[in-house]
N, C-alpha and C positions, 0 to 999 in steps of 0.2 A: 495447513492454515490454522490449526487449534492451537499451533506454535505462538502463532503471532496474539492467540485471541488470548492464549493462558499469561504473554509476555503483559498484552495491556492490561488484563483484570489485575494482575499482580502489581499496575500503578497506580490501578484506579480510576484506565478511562477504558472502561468496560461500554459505559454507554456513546461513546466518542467512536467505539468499535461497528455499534449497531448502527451509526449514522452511513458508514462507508460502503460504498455499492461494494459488489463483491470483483467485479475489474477491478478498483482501487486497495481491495482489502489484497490482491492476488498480484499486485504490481508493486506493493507495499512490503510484502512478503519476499519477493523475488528477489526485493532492490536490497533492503535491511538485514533479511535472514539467510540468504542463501547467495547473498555475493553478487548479483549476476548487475550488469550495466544496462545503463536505456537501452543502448543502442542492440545487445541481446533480448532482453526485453520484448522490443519492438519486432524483431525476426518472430519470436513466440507469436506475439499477434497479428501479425502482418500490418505492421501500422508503423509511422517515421516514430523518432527517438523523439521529438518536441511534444506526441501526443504523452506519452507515455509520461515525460516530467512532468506534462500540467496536470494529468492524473495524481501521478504522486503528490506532487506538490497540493493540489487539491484535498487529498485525501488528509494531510498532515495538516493542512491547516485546522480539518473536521476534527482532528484530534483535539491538537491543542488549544482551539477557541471553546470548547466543551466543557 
């Protein structure tokens, strides 16, 4: 996860970072950095794939409305 935190401060939404629970900073990671789909994703947490986009999706908007 430091991956993801070194990737944001490097844009400058360092504080967009601290806004994001850390399920979304970890599903955020999973989706972006390391390739993997909702729907694996979702197996990691035992949750459907729809939870998992409105997380990310959530978590992206925290970014970019920042």
């Amino acid at each position: 996860m430091d991956r993801l935190k070194n990737i944001l401060i490097k844009v400058g939404l360092e504080r967009g970072y601290e806004r994001l629970t850390e399920r979304e900073k970890k599903i955020i990671n999973f989706y972006y950095l390391e390739g993997y789909t909702d729907e694996e994703i979702a197996k990691l947490y035992g949750i459907c794939h729809q939870s998992v986009n409105e997380s990310r999706q959530k978590g992206i908007k925290k970014l970019k409305y920042f």
